[in-house]
N, C-alpha and C positions, 0 to 999 in steps of 0.2 A: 855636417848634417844637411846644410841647403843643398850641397853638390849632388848625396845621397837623392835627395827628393827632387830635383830636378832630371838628374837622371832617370828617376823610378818612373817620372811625367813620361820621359819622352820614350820610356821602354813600352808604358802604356800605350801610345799613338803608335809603335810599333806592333805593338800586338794584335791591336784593332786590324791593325795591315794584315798581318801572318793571318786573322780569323777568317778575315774575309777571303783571301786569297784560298783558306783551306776548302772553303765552299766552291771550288772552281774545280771542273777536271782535271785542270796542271796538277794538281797535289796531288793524285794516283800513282804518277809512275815515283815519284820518290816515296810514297808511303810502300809502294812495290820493289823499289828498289831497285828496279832492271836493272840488266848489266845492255841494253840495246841502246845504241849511239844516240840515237834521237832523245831516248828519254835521260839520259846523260847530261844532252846539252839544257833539256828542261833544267834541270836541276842547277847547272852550271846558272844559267841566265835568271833563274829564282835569286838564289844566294847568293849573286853576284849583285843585286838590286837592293838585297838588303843589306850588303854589306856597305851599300853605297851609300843609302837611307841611315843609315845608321852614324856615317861620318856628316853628317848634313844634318841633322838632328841633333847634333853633338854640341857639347857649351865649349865656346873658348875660352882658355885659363892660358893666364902667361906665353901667349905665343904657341901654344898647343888646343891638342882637342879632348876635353874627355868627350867618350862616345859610347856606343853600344856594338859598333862594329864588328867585333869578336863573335857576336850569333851567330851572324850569315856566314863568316868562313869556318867556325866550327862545326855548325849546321850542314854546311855543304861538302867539309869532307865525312863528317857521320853517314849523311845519307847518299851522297856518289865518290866515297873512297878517294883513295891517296888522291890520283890523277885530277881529279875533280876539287878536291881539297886545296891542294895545289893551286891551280886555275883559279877558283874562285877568291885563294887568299892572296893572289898575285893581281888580282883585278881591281880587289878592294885598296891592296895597300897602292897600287899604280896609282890611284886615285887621290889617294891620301897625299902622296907625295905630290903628287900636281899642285897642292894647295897650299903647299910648302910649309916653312916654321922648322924653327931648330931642330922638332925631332919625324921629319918627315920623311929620312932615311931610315931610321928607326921605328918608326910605325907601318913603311912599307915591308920589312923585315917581319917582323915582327906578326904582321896579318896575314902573310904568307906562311909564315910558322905554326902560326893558331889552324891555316886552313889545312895543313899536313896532320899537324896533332888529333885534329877529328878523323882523317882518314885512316893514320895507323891506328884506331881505336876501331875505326867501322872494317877493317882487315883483320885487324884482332879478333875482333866477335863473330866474322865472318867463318873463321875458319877454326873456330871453338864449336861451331854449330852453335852459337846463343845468341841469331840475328835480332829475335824478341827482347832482348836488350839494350837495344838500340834506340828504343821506345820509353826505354826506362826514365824519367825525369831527375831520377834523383842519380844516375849512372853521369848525366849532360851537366847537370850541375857541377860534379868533380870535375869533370874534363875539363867544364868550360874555365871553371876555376883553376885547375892547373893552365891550360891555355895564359890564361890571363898575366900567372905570378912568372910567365914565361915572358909575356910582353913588356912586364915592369922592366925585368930582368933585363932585355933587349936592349930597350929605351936607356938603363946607367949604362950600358956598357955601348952605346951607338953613338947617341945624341952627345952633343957637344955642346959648350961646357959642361963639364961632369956636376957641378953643383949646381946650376939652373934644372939638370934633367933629375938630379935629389932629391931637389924641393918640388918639384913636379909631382914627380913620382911620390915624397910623404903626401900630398896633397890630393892625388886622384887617386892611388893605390884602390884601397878599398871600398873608395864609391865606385870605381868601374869593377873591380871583381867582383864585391857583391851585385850590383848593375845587371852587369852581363851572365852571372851565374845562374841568378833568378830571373832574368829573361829568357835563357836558352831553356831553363825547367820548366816555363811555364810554356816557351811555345810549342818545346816537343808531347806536352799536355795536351796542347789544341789540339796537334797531330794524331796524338795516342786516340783522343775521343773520334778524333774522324775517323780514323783505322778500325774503330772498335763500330762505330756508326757503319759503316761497308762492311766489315763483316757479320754485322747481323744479318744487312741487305741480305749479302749472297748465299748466306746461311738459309733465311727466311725464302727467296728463290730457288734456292735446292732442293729444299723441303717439300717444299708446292710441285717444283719440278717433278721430283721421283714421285712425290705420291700419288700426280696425273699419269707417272709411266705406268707404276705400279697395277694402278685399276686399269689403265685403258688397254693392258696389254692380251692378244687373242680375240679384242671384239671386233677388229677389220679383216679377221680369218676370211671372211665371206666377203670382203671388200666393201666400199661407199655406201649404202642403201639408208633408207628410213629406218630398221632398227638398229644398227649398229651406232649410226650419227646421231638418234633419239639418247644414245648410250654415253657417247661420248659428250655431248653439248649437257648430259643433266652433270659428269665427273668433274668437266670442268668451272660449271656455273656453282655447283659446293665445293671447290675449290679456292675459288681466285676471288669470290666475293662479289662477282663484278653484277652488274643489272639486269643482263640476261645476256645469252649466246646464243649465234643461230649458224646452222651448217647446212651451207648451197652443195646442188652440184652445177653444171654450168646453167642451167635451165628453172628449178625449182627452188625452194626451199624443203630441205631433208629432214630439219627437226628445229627447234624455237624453244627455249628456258627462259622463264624469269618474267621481266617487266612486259607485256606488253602482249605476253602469250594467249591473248582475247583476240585479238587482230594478225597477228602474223602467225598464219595458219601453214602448218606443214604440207604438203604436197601442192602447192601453190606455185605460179610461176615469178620470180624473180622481176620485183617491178622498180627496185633500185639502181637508179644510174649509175652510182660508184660502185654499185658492186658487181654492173657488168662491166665499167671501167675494170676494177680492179682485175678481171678474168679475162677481158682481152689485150689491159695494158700489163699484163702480170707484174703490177706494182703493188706494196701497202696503200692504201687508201686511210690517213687519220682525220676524224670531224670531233673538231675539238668544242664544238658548239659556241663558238665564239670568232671569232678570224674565219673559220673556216665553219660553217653553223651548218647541224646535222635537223633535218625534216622530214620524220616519216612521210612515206608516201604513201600507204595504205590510208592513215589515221591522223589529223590534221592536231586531235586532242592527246595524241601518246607522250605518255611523261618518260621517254627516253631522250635523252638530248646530246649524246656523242656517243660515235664508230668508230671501231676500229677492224678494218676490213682487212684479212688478208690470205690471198691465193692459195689454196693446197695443189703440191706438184706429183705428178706420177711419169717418171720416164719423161723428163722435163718438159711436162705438157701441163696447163692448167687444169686439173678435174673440178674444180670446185672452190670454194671459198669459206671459212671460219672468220665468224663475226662476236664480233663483243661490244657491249652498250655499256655504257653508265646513264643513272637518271639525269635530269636536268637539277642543276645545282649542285651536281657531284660530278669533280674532273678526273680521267682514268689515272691510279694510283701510279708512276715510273716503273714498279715492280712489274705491275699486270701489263703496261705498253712493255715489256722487255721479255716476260714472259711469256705474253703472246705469238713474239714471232719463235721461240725456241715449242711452243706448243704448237704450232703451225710447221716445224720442223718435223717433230715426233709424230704426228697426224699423218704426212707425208710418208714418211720411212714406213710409217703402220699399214698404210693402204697399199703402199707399193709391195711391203711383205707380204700381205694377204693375199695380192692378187700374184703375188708368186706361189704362194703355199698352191691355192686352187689351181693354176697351170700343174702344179706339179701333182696335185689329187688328179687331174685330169690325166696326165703322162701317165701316171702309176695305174688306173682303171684302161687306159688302153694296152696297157703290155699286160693288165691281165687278160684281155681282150683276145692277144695276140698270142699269147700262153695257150687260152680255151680251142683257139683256130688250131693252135698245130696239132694239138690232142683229138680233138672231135671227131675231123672227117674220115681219117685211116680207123681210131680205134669204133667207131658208131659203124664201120663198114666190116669189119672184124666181128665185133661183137655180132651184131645181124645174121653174120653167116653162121656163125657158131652154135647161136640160137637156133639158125632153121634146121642146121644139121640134128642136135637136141633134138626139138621139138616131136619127133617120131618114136624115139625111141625110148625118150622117157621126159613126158609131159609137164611134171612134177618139176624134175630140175629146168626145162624149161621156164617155166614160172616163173621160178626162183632168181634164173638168169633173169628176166624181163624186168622182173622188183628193182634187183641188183643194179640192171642198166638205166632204172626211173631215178634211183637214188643218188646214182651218180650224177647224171643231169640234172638233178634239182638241187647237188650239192656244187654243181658249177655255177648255177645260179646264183647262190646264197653268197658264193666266193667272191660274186662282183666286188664287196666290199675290200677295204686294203688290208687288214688283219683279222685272223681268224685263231683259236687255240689250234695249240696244238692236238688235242683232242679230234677236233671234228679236224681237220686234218690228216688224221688216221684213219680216221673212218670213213671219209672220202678215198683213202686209196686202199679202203680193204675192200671198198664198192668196184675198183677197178681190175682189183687184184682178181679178186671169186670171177669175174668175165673172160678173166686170162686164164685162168687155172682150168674154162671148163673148157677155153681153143685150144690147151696143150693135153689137157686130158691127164695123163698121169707123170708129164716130161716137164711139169713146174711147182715145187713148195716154195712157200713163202710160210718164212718167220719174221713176226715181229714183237721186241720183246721195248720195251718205252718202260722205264722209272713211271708210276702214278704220279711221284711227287710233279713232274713235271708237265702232264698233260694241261696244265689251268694257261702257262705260259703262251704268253700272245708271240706269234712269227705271221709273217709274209706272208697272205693268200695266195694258194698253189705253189709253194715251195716244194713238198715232198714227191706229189704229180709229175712233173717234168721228171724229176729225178728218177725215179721209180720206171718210167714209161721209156725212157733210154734206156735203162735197165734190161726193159724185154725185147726193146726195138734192136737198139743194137747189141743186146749179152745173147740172154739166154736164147731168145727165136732163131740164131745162129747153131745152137748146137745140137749132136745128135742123141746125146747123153741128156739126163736131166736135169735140168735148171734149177737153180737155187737163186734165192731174193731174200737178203736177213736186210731191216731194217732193224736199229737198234742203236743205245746210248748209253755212252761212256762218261763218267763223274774224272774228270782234269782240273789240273791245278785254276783253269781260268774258268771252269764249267762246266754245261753238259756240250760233249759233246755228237752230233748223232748224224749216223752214216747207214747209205745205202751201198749196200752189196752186191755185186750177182757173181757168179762162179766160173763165167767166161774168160773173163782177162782179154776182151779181142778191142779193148781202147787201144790208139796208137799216139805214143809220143807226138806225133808231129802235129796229132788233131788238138794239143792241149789249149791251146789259144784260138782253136777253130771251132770247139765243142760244141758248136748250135748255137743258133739264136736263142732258145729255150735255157739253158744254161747260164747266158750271158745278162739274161733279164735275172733269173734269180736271182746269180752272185750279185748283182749291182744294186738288188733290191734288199738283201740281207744286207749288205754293209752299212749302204745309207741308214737300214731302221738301227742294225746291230754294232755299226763302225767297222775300220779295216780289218779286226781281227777275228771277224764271221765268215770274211771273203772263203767260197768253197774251195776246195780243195781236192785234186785228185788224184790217185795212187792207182796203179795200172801192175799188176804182176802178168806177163805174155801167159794165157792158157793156165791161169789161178782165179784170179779174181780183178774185179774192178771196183774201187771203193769212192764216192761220190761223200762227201760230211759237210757237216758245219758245224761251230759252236753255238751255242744259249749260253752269253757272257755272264757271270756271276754274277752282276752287280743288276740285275733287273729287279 
C-alpha cells in the first residue's frame, strides 16, 4: 500500500507535467496526429521525456526501479504509431539500462515492448476507422494494463536470478500496473479535454467565419466605397463582439462601428501612423495597449485601448485597411486576433470579385454597344430609304413605318441593360421586322410562333437582333423568290429550344467559325448567362434553309 501511494505521488507530479505541457502548441500536432515527419519527431521527443521523467521519478526497491515509465512509451506509440512506439520505448528503456541493476536488460526490453504495444493499438484503430478511440481513457487504461502484465512477464523471464526478479515482481506487480494504468487514463483525459477545448475553438471560429461570409457576400459587387464598407464594418462588429471596427481605403476612413463612433468620423482622412504604416509596410499592425500601447489620435479621452490593423489586398496591391478595437481593460480575444486576418482574407477576395463582376458589367454593355453599331448604320440607312420611297404613295404606311423605326430605336435604348425578357425581345424584332417587310414589299413573311409560357424568361439583350438581321442581310435580301423568316420554339428533353429561320440556305460551311462578330458576341454571351449547352448552333441545308437556335435550359 505505501508503494501504491507513493507511486500515485509521483504519477501526480507527472501529470502536473502532462497538464501544463498540454497548454503549449507541442500538443496539437499529436492531438492531430500527423503522419508529417516534423510532428512525428514532436511526439517522439515528448514521450521520450516522459518516459525518461518517469524512470527518475521512480522508487528504488531491491536493486530495481518501480516507476511510471510505461505512460510515455505507451503514450507515444498511441499517439505516433509502431515506428514512433518503437523509438520512443527504445529511448526510454536505453536509459533504463544505463543505470543498470539486475533487471536493467529487462526493463530496456520490456519498454520497448510497451512502446510497440501502443502502436499496434494506434494502427489497429487507425485502420478500423475509430481514431476517436484513441482518446478513449478507459481504451489506454487496458492497454496500458496489458502493456504492463507484459513487462512483469519480461522482467521473470530476463532478469536474472529468476527468484530475486519473483520477489520483485510479487512486490511491484500491481503498484506499477495499477500506477501506470491510471496515469495513462488520466493523462489521455487531459488530452481528451484539450482536444475537446480546440474543437470548440475552431467550431466557434467557423461559425463566426461563415456567418461573416454568409451576410457579406454581393455587398463588394460595386467594389470598396462608403456603403458597401458601412455594410461590412456594421456585420462584422455583430459579429466578433469586438469594440468597434473601422474600414480605410488608402487615404480616408470608409465606415467606423462601435466605441468611439463620436470622433472617428467616416469620410475623414486617415490620421493614424500605423495604419499608414500598415498600407505602405503591407504588414499587420497589433497594439496591445500594453508593450506596444494604442493612442487615439483624433481623441486623447477615447476609451479604446488596442488595434488591430490590417491591410486589404486587390491584385496584390494595398487598397485599404480593416481595423478592430477592443476597449481599454479588455485584451483582443485569440479567436477575434485569428479571425481577423481570415476576415481580412474574405474582404480581399470580395473586393477583388466585385471589381471583376463590374469589369465584366462593363465588357457585357460594350458588346452590346457593338451589337447596336453593326445594326444601326446599314439598317437606319435602309429603313430611310424605304420610308421616302412610301412616303408618296401611301402616307399612312409611311407613318406607321416612322412609329415602327421610333420604336426600334428607343427599344435599343432600353437594351443597354444586360437582360431583357424574352418578350420585349420579340417585340423589338417585330419593330424591325415590319421596316423589312415594307423594303421587300411583298418578297418577305415573317412568322413567329414563341410558347406564352415562355416569354417572362430572362435571356441576353439583343440576342434575337443579330440573329434575325443576318437572316435578311445574308438569306433572304439574296433571293429572287420570296423570303421567309420563322422564328419559333421547340419543348426538348433539356428545354425550350428556339431557332431562327430563313429559307435561303446560302450559309457556307467554311464561314461556321467565321460567322461575324455579331454571332460571336451572342454565342459567348448566352453560355456565360446559360452555360455550354445554350452555345448556338447552326445548320445550313445549300438552297433550303439556314437555321441559327439556342436553348432556354430547364432548370431556370
Amino acid at each position: 500500500m505505501e508503494l501504491i501511494l507513493s507511486l500515485l505521488q509521483q504519477m501526480c507530479v507527472y501529470l502536473m507535467v502532462a497538464y501544463t505541457l498540454s497548454k503549449t502548441p507541442l500538443v496539437i500536432p499529436v492531438l492531430n496526429m500527423s503522419k508529417r515527419s516534423s510532428h512525428k519527431f514532436i511526439c517522439y521527443v515528448m514521450f521520450s521525456l516522459f518516459c525518461i521523467l518517469g524512470t527518475y521519478f521512480g522508487l528504488q526497491i531491491n536493486d530495481a526501479i518501480a516507476n511510471t515509465r510505461a505512460i510515455g512509451a505507451v503514450l507515444g506509440g498511441i499517439f505516433g504509431g509502431p515506428l514512433v512506439g518503437f523509438a520512443v520505448g527504445l529511448t526510454g528503456g536505453l536509459h533504463r539500462y544505463s543505470m543498470g541493476g539486475f533487471t536493467d536488460l529487462a526493463c530496456a526490453i520490456s519498454t520497448t515492448a510497451e512502446g510497440v504495444i501502443g502502436g499496434l493499438v494506434h494502427l489497429y484503430m487507425i485502420k478500423k476507422n475509430r481514431r476517436e478511440q484513441l482518446f478513449s481513457p478507459t481504451l489506454i487504461f487496458f492497454v496500458t494494463l496489458g502493456a504492463e502484465v507484459v513487462q512483469m512477464c519480461i522482467i521473470l523471464m530476463v532478469a536474472k536470478p529468476f527468484y530475486q526478479a519473483q520477489v520483485l515482481v510479487e512486490s511491484i506487480a500491481t503498484p506499477m500496473i495499477l500506477a501506470n494504468s491510471l496515469g495513462a487514463a488520466f493523462f489521455i483525459s487531459i488530452l481528451q479535454d484539450r482536444k475537446a477545448i480546440l474543437e470548440e475553438y475552431s467550431a466557434a471560429y467557423s461559425r463566426r467565419a461563415l456567418k461573416i461570409a454568409e451576410r457579406s457576400v454581393g455587398i463588394f459587387t460595386e467594389g470598396l466605397n462608403p456603403t458597401s464598407a458601412q455594410k461590412i464594418a456594421s456585420i462584422i462588429h455583430q459579429e466578433t463582439n469586438v469594440g468597434a471596427v473601422a474600414i480605410t481605403d488608402k487615404e480616408k476612413i470608409l465606415a467606423f462601428v462601435g466605441i468611439g463612433s463620436d470622433h472617428h468620423k467616416p469620410n475623414t482622412e486617415i490620421s493614424s501612423a500605423y495604419t499608414h504604416a500598415s498600407i505602405n509596410e503591407h504588414r499587420i499592425i497589433y497594439l496591445d495597449g500594453k508593450e506596444h500601447p494604442y493612442q487615439c489620435s483624433i481623441d486623447s479621452e477615447c476609451k479604446l485601448g488596442s488595434a488591430l490593423v490590417i491591410p486589404l489586398h486587390a491584385d496584390e496591391k494595398v487598397i485599404g485597411t480593416i481595423k478592430l478595437y477592443e476597449p481599454r481593460r479588455k485584451l483582443f480575444s485569440s479567436i477575434n486576433m485569428a479571425m481577423a486576418e481570415g476576415i481580412a482574407q474574405l474582404l480581399s477576395s470580395q473586393i477583388l470579385n466585385g471589381d471583376y463582376q463590374q469589369k465584366k458589367i462593363l465588357l457585357s454593355q460594350a458588346e452590346i454597344k457593338l451589337l447596336h453599331a453593326q445594326v444601326n448604320p446599314h439598317f437606319l440607312f435602309n429603313a430611310l430609304n424605304t420610308i421616302s420611297a412610301v412616303i408618296r404613295r401611301d402616307p399612312d404606311n409611311a407613318r406607321r413605318l416612322i412609329q415602327h423605326l421610333s420604336q426600334f430605336f428607343r427599344g435599343n435604348l432600353k437594351q443597354n441593360t444586360e437582360f431583357v425578357t424574352l418578350k420585349q425581345e420579340i417585340e423589338h424584332v417585330k419593330s424591325y421586322l415590319t421596316i423589312e417587310k415594307a423594303r421587300f414589299a411583298d418578297r418577305l413573311d415573317v412568322d413567329i410562333d414563341i410558347d406564352p409560357r415562355y416569354l417572362a424568361t430572362h435571356i441576353p439583350s439583343f440576342t434575337l437582333q443579330p440573329l434575325v438581321e443576318n437572316a435578311v442581310k445574308h438569306g433572304v435580301s439574296n433571293l429572287f423568290e420570296k423570303g421567309i423568316i420563322r422564328i419559333y420554339g421547340e419543348v426538348t428533353n433539356d428545354g425550350y429550344q428556339i431557332t431562327v429561320e430563313d429559307n435561303a440556305g446560302l450559309f457556307q460551311p467554311e464561314q461556321r467559325d467565321k460567322s461575324g462578330l455579331g454571332m460571336q458576341i451572342v454565342t459567348k454571351r448566352l453560355t456565360n448567362y446559360f452555360g455550354q449547352q445554350s452555345e448556338l448552333e447552326i445548320a445550313c441545308e445549300a438552297n433550303q434553309y439556314t437555321r441559327m437556335s439556342f436553348l432556354l435550359p430547364t432548370n431556370l
